[in-house]
N, CA, C and O atoms as a GROMACS GRO file, in nm:
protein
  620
    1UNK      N    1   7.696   9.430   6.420
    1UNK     CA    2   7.562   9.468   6.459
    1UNK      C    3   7.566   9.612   6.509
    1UNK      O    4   7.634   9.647   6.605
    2UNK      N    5   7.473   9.710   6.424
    2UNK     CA    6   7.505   9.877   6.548
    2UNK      C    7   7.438   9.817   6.627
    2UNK      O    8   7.373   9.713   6.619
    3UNK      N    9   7.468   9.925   6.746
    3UNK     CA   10   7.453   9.986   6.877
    3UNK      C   11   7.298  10.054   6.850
    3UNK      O   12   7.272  10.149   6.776
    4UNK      N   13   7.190   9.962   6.944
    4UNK     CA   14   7.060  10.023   6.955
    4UNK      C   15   7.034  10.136   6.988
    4UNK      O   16   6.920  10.168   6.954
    5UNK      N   17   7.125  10.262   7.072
    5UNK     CA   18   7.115  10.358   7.080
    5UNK      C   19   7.156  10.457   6.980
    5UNK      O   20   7.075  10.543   6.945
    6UNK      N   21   7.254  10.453   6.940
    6UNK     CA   22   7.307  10.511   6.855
    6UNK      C   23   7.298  10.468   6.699
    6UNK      O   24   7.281  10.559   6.618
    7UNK      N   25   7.306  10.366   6.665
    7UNK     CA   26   7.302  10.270   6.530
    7UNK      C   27   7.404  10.328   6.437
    7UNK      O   28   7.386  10.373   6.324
    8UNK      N   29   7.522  10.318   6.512
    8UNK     CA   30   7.657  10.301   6.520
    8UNK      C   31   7.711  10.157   6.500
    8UNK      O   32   7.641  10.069   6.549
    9UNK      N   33   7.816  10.122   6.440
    9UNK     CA   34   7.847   9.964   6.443
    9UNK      C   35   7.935   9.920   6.614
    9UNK      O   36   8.038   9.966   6.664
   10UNK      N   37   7.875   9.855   6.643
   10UNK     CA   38   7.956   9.824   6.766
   10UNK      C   39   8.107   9.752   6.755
   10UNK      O   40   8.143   9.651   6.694
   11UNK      N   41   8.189   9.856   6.849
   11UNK     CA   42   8.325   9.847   6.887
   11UNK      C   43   8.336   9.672   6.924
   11UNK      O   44   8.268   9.622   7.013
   12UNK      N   45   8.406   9.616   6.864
   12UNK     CA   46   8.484   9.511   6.933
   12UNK      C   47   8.536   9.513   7.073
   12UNK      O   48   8.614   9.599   7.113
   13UNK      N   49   8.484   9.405   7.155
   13UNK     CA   50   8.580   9.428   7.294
   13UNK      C   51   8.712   9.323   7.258
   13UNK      O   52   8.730   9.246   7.163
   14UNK      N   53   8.787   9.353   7.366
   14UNK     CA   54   8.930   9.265   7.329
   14UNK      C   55   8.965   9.241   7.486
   14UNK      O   56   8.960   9.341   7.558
   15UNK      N   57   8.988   9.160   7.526
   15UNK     CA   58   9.053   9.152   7.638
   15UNK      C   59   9.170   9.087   7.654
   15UNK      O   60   9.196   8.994   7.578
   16UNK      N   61   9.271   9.130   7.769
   16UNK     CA   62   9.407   9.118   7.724
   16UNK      C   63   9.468   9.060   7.850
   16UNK      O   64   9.394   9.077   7.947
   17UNK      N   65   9.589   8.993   7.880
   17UNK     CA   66   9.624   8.967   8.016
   17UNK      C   67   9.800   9.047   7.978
   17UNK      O   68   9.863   9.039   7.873
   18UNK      N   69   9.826   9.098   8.068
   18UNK     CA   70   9.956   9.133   8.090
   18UNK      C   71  10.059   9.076   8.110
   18UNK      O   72  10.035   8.969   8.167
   19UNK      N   73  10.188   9.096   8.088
   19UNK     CA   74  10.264   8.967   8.202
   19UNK      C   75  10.258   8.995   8.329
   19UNK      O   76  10.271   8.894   8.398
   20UNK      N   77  10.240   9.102   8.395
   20UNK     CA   78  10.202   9.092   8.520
   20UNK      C   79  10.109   9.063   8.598
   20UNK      O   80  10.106   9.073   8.721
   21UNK      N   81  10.006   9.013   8.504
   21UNK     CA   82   9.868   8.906   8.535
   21UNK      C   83   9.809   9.021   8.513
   21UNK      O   84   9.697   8.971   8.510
   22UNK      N   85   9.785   9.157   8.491
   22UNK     CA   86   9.645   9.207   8.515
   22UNK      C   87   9.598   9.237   8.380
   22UNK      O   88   9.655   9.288   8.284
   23UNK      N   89   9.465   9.187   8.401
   23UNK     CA   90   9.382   9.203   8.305
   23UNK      C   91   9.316   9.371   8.269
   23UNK      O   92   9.284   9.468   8.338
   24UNK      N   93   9.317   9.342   8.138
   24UNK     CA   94   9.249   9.496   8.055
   24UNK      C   95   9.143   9.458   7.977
   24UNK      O   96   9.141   9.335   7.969
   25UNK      N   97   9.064   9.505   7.923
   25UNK     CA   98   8.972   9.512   7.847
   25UNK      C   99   8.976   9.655   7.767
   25UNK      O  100   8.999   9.763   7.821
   26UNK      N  101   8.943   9.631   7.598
   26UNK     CA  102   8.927   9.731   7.552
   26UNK      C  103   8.824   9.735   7.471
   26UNK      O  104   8.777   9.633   7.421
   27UNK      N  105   8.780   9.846   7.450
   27UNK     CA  106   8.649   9.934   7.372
   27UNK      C  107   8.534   9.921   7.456
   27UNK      O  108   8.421   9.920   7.407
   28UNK      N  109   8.550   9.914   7.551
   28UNK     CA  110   8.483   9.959   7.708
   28UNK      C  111   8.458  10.071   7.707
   28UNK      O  112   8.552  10.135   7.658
   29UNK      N  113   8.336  10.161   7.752
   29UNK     CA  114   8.293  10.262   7.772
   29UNK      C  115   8.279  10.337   7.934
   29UNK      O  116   8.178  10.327   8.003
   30UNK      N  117   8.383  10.402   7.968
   30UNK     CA  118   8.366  10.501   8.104
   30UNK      C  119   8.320  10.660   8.092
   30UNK      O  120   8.342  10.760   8.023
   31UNK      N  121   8.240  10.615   8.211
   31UNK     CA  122   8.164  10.777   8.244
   31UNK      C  123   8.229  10.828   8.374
   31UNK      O  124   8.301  10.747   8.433
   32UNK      N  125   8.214  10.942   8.423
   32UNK     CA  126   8.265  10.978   8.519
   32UNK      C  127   8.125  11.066   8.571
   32UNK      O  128   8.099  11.177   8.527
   33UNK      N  129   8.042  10.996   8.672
   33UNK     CA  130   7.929  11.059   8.689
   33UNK      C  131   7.960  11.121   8.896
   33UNK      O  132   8.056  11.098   8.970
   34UNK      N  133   7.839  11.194   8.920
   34UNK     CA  134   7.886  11.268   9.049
   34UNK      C  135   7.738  11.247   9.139
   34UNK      O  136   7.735  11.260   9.261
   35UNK      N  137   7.643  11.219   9.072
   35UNK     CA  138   7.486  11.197   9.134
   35UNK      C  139   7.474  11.067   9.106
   35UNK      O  140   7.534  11.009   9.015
   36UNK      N  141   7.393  11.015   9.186
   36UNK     CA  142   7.321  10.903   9.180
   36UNK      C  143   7.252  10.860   9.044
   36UNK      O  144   7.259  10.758   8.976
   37UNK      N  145   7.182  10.980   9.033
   37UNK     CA  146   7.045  10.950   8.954
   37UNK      C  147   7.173  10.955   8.759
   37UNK      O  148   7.170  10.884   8.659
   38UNK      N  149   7.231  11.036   8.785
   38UNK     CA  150   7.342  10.991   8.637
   38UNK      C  151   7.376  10.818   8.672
   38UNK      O  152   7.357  10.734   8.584
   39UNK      N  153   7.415  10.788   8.780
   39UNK     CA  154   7.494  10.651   8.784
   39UNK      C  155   7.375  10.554   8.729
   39UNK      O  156   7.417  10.449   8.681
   40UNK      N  157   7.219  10.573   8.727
   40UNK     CA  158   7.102  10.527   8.736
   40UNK      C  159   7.086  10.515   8.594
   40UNK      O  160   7.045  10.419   8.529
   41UNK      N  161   7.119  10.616   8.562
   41UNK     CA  162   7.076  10.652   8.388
   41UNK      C  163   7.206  10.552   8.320
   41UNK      O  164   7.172  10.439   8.283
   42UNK      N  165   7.286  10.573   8.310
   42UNK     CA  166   7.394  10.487   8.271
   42UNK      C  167   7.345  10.315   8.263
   42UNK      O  168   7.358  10.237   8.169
   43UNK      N  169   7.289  10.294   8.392
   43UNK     CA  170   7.258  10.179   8.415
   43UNK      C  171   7.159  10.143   8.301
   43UNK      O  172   7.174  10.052   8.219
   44UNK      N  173   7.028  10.253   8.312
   44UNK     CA  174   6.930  10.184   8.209
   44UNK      C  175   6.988  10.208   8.102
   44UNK      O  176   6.952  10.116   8.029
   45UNK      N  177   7.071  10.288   8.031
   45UNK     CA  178   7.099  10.282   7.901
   45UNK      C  179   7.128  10.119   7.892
   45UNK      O  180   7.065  10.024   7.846
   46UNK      N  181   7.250  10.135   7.953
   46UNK     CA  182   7.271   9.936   7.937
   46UNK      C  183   7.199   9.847   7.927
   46UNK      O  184   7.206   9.752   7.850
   47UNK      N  185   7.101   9.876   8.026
   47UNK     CA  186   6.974   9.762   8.049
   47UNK      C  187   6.929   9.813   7.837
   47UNK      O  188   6.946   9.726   7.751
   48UNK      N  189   6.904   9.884   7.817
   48UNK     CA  190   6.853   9.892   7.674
   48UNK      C  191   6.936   9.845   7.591
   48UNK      O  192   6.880   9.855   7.482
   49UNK      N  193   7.021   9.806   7.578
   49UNK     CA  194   7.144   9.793   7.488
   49UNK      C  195   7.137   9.626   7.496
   49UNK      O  196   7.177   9.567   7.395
   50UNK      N  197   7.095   9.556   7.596
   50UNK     CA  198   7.100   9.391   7.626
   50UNK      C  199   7.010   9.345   7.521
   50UNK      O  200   6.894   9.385   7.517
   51UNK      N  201   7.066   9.246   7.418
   51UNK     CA  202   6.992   9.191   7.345
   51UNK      C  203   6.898   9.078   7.423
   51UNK      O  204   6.937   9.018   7.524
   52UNK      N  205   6.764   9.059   7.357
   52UNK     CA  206   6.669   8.992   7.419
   52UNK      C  207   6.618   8.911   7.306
   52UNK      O  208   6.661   8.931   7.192
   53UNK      N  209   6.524   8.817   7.331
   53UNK     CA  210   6.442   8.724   7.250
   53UNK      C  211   6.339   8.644   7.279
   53UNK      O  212   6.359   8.534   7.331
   54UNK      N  213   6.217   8.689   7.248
   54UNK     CA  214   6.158   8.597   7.344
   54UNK      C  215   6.176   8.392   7.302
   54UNK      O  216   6.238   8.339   7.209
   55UNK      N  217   6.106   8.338   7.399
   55UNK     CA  218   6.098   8.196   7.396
   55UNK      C  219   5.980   8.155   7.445
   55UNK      O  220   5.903   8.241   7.486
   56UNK      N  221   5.947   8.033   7.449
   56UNK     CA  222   5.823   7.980   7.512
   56UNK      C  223   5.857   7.931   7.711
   56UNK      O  224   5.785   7.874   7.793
   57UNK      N  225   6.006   7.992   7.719
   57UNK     CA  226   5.994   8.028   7.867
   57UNK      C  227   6.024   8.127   7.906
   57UNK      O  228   6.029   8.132   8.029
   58UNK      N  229   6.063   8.270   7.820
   58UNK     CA  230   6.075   8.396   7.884
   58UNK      C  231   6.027   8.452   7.768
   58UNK      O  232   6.019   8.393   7.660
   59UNK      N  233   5.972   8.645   7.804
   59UNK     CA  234   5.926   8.676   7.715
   59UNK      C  235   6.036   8.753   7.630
   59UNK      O  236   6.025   8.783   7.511
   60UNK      N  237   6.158   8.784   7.722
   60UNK     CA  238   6.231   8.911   7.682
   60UNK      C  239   6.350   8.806   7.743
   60UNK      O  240   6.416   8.834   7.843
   61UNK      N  241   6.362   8.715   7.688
   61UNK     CA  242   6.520   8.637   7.745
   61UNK      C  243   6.662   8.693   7.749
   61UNK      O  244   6.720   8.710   7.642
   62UNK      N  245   6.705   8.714   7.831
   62UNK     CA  246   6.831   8.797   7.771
   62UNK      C  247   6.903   8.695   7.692
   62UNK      O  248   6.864   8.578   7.695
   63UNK      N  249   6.998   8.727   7.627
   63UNK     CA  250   7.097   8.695   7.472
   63UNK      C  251   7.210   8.749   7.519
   63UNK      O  252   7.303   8.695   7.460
   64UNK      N  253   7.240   8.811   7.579
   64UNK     CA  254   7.424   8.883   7.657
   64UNK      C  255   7.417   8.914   7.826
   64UNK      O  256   7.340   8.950   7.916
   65UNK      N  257   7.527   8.882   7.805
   65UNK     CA  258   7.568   8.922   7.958
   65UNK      C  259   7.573   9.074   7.990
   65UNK      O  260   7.562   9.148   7.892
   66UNK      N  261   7.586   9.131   8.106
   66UNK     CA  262   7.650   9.259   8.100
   66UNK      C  263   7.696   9.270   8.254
   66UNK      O  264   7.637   9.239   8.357
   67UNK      N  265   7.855   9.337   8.224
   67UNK     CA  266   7.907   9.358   8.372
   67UNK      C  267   7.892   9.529   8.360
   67UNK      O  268   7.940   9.601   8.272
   68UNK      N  269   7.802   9.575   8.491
   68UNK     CA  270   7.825   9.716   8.522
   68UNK      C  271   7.944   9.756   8.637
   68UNK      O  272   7.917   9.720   8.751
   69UNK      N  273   8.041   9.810   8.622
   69UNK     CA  274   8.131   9.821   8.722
   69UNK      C  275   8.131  10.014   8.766
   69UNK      O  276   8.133  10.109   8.688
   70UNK      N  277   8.128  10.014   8.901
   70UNK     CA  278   8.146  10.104   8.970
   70UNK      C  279   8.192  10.132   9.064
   70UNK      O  280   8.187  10.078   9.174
   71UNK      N  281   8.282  10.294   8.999
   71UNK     CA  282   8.390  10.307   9.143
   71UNK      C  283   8.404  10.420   9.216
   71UNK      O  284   8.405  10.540   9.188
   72UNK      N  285   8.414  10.360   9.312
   72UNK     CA  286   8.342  10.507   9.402
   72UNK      C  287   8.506  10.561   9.455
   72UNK      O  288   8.601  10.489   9.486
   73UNK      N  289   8.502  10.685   9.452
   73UNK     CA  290   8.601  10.762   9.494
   73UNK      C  291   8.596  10.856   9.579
   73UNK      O  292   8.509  10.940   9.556
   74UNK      N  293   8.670  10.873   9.688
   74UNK     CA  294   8.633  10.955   9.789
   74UNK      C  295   8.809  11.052   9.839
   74UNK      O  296   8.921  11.005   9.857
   75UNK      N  297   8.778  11.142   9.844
   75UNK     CA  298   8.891  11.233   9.867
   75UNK      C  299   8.833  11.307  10.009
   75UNK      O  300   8.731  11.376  10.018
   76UNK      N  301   8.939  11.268  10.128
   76UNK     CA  302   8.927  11.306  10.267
   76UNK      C  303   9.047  11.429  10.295
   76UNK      O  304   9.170  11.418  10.295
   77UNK      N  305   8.983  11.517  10.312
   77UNK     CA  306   9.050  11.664  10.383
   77UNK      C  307   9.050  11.681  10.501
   77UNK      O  308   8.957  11.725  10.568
   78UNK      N  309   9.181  11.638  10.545
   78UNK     CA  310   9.206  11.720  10.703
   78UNK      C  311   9.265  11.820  10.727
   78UNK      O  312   9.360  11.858  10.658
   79UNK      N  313   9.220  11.886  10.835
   79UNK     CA  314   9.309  12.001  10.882
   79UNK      C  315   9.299  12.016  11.002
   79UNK      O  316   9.205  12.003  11.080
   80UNK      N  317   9.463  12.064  11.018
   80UNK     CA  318   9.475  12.053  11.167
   80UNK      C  319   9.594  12.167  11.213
   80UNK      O  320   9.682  12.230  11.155
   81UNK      N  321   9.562  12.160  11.304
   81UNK     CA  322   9.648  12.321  11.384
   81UNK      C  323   9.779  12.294  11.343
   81UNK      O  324   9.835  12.186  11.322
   82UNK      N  325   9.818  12.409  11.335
   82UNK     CA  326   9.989  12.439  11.238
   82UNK      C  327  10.086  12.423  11.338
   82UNK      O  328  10.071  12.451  11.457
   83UNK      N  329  10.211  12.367  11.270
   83UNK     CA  330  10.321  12.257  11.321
   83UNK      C  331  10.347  12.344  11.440
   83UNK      O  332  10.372  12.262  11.529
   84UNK      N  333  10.354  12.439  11.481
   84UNK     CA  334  10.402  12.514  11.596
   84UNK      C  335  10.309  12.505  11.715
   84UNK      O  336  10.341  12.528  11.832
   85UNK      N  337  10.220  12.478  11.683
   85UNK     CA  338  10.081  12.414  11.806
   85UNK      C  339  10.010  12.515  11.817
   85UNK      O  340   9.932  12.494  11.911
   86UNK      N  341   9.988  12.643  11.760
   86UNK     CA  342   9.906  12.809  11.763
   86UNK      C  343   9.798  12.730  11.731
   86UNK      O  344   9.818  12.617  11.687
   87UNK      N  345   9.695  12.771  11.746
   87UNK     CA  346   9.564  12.723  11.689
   87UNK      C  347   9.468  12.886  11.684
   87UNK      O  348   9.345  12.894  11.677
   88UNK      N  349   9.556  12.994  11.689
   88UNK     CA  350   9.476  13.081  11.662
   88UNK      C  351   9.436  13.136  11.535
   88UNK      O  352   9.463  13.054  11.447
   89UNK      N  353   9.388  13.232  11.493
   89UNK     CA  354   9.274  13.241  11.364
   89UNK      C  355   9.426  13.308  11.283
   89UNK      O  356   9.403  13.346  11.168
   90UNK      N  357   9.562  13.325  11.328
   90UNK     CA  358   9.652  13.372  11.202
   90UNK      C  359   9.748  13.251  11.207
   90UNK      O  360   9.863  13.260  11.163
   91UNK      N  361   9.692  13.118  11.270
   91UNK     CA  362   9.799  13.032  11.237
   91UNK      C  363   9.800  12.955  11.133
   91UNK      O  364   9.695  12.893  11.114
   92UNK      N  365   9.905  12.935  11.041
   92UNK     CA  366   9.891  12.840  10.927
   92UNK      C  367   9.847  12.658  10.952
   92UNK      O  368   9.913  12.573  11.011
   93UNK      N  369   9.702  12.642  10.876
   93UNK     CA  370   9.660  12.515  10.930
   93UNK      C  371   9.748  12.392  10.828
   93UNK      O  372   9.803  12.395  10.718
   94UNK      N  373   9.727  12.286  10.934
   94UNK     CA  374   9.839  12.202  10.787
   94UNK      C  375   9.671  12.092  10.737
   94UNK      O  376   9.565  12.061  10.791
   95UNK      N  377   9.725  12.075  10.634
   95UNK     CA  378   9.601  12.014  10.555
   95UNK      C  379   9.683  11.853  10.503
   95UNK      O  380   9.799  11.850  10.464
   96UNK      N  381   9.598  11.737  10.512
   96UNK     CA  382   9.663  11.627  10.464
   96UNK      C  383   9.512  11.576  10.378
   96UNK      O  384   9.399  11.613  10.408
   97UNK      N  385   9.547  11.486  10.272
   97UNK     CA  386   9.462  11.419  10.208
   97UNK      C  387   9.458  11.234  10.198
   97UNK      O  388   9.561  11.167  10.192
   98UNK      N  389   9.356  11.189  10.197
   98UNK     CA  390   9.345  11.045  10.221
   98UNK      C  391   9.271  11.012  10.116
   98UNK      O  392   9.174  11.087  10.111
   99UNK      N  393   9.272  10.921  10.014
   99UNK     CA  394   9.203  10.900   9.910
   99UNK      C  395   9.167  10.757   9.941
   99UNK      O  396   9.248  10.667   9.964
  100UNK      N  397   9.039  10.747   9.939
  100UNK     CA  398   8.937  10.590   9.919
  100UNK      C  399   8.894  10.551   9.808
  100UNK      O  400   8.836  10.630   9.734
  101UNK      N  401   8.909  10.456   9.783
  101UNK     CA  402   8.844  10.375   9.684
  101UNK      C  403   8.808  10.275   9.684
  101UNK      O  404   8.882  10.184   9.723
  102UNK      N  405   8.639  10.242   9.627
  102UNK     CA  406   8.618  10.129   9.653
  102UNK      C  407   8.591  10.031   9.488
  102UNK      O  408   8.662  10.078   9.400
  103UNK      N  409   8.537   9.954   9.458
  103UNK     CA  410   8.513   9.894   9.318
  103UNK      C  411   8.357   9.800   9.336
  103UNK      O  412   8.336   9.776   9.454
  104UNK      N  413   8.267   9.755   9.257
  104UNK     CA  414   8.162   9.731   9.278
  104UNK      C  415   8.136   9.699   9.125
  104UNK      O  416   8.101   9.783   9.042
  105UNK      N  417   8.162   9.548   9.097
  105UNK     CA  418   8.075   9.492   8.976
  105UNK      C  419   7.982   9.408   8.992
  105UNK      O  420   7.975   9.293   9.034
  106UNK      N  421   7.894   9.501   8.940
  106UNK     CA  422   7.721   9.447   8.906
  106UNK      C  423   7.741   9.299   8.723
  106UNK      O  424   7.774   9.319   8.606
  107UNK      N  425   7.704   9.183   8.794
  107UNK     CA  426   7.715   9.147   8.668
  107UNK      C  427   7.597   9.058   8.670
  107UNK      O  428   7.548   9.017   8.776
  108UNK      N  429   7.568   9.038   8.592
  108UNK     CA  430   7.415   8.940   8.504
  108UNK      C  431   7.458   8.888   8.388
  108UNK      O  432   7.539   8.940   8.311
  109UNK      N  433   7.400   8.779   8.375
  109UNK     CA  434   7.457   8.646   8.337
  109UNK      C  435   7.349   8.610   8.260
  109UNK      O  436   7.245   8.597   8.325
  110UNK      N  437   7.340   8.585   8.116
  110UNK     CA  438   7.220   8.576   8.060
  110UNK      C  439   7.182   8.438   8.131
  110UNK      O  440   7.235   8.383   8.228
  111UNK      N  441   7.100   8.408   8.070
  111UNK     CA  442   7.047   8.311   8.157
  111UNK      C  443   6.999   8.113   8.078
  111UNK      O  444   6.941   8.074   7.976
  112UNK      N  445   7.068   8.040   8.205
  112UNK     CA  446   7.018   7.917   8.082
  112UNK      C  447   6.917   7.857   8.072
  112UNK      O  448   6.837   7.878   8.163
  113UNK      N  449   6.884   7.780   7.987
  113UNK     CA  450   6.742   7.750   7.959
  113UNK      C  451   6.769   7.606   7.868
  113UNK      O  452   6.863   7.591   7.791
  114UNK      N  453   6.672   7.514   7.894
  114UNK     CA  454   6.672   7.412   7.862
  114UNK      C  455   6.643   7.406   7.705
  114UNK      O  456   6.542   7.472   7.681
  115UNK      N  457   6.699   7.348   7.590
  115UNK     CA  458   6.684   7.403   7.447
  115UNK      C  459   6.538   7.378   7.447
  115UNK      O  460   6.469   7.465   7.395
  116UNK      N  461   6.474   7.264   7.502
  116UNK     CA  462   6.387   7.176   7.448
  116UNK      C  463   6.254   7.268   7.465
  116UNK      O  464   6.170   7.299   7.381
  117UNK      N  465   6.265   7.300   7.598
  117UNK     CA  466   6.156   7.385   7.671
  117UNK      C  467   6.152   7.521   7.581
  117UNK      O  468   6.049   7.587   7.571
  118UNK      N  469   6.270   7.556   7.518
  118UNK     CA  470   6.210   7.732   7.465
  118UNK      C  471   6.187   7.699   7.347
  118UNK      O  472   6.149   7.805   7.296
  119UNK      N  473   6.186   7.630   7.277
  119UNK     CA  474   6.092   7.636   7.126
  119UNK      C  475   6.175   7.707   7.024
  119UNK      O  476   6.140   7.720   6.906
  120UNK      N  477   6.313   7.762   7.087
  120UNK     CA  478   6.389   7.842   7.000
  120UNK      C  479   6.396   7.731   6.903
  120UNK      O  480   6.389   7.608   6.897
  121UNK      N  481   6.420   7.870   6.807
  121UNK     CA  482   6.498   7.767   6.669
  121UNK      C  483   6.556   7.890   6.585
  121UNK      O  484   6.520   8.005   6.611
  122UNK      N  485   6.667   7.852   6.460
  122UNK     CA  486   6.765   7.936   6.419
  122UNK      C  487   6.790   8.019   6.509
  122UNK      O  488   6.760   8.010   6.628
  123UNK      N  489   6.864   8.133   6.436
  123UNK     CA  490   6.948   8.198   6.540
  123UNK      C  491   6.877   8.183   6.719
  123UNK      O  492   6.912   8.090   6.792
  124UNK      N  493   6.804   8.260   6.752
  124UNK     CA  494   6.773   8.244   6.895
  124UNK      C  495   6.833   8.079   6.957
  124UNK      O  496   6.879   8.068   7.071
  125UNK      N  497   6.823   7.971   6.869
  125UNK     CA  498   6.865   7.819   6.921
  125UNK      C  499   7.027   7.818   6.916
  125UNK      O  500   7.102   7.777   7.004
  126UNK      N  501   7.055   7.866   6.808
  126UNK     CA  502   7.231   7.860   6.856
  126UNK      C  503   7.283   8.007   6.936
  126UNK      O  504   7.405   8.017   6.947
  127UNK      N  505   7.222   8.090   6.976
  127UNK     CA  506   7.264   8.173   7.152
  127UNK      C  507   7.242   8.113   7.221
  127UNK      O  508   7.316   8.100   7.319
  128UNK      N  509   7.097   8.024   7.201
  128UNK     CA  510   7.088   7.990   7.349
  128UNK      C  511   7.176   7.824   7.389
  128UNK      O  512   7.189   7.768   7.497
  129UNK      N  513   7.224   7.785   7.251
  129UNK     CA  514   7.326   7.687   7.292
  129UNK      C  515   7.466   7.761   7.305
  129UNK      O  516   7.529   7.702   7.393
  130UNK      N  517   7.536   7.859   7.256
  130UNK     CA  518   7.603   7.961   7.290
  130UNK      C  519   7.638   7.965   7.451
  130UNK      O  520   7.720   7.919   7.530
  131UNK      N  521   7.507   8.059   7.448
  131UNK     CA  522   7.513   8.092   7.643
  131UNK      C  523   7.553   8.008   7.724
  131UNK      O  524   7.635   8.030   7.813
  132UNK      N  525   7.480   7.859   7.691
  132UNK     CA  526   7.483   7.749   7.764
  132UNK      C  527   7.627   7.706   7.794
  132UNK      O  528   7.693   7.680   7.895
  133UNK      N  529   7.647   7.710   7.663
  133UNK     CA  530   7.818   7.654   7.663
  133UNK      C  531   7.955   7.749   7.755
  133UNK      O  532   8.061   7.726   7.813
  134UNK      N  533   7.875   7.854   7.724
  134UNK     CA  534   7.949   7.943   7.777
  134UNK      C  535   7.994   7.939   7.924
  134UNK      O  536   8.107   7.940   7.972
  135UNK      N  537   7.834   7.932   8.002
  135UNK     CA  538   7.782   7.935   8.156
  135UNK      C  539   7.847   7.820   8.175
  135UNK      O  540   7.919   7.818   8.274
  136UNK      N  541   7.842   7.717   8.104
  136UNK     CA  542   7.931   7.578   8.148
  136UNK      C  543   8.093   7.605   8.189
  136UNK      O  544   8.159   7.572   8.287
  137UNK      N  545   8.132   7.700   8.040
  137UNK     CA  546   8.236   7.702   8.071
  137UNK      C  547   8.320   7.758   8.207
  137UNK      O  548   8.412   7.710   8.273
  138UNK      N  549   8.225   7.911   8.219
  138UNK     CA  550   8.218   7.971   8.344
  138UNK      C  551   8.242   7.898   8.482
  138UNK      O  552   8.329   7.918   8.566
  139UNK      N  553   8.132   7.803   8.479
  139UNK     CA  554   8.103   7.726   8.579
  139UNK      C  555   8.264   7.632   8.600
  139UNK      O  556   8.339   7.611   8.695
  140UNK      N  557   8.264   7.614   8.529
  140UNK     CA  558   8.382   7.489   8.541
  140UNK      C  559   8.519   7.634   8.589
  140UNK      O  560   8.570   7.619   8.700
  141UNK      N  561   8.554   7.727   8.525
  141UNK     CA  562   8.631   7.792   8.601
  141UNK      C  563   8.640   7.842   8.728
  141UNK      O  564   8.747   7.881   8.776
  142UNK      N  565   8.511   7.844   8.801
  142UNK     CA  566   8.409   7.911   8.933
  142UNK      C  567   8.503   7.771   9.010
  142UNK      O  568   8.604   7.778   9.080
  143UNK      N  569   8.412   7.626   8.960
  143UNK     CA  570   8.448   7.558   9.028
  143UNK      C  571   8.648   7.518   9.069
  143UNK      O  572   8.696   7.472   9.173
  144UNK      N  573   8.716   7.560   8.943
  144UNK     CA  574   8.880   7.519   8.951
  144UNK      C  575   8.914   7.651   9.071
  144UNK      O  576   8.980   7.649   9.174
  145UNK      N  577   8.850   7.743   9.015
  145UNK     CA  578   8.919   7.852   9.127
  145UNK      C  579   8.897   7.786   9.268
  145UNK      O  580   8.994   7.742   9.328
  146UNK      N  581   8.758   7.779   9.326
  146UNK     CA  582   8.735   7.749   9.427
  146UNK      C  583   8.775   7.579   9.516
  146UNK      O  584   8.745   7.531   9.625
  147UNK      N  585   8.849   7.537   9.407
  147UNK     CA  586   8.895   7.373   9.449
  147UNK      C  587   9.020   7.391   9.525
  147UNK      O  588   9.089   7.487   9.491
  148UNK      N  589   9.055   7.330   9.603
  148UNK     CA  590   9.150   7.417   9.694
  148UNK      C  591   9.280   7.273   9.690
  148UNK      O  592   9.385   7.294   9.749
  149UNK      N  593   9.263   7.153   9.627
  149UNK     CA  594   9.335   7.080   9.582
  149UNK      C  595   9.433   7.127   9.422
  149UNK      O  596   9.550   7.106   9.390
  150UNK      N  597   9.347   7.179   9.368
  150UNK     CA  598   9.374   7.250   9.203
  150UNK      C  599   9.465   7.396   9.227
  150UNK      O  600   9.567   7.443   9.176
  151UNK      N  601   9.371   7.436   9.329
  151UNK     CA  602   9.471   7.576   9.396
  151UNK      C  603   9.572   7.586   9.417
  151UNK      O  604   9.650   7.659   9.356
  152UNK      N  605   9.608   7.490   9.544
  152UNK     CA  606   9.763   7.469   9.550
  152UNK      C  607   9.827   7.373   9.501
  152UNK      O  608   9.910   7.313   9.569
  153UNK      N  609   9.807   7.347   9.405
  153UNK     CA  610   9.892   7.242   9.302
  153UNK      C  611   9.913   7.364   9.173
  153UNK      O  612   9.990   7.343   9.079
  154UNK      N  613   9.865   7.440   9.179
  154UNK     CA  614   9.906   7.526   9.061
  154UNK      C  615   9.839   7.466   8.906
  154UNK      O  616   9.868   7.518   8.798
  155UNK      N  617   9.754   7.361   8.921
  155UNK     CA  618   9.679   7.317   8.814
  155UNK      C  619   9.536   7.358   8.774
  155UNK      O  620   9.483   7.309   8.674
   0.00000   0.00000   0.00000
């Protein structure tokens, strides 16, 4: 299917686990923005890019998920009077750096809907049994993580 912005064919994502457990994802798209109002724009592009459909219970149903992730980075400069304790205007100041980071995923979850109630049929009826199955599946992992019998049994 292209890409509604571009009408480009869309990249495959792939996601991968490591042996060291951490997860990657590829054909992911990063920006490196510095204002707000860029981090804003990014956002609605996405919001445009979410396939929709209407039904006889939404008008614009979403059809995909989308995780927005954002990471904020912060670089802290100190300075402070030079190792000899002078603090006058020819003393060399010593400077140290502290780097923050934080992470922040925005995610939306298409949404489920009872088959019967949306009137879908062909394609729109098998996404929205799709999604369903999906959110189930979700759900059932939400719930194993959070079972605290399953947890520490390693099952």
């Amino acid at each position: 299917m292209p890409d509604k912005l571009t009408g480009k064919k869309e990249k495959d994502i792939k996601i991968t686990e490591a042996k060291n457990g951490s997860i990657s994802v590829t054909g992911l798209k990063s920006e490196i923005v510095s204002e707000k109002a860029e981090c804003i724009s990014l956002l609605n592009r996405g919001i445009a890019q979410r396939m929709t459909s209407a039904t006889n219970m939404n008008e614009a149903s979403s059809r995909s998920h989308a995780i927005f992730t954002v990471t904020i980075e912060q670089k802290i400069v100190k300075v402070t009077q030079s190792a000899d304790g002078e603090a006058g205007p020819d003393a060399e100041p010593i400077t140290s750096e502290e780097n923050i980071s934080a992470k922040f995923h925005f995610v939306d979850l298409a949404g489920s809907e009872r088959i019967k109630k949306t009137g879908a049929t062909g394609k729109t009826l098998q996404e929205g049994i799709q999604i369903n199955q999906g959110l189930l599946a979700l759900g059932n992992v939400i719930a194993a993580l959070t079972d605290e019998k399953k947890a520490s049994s390693g099952k």
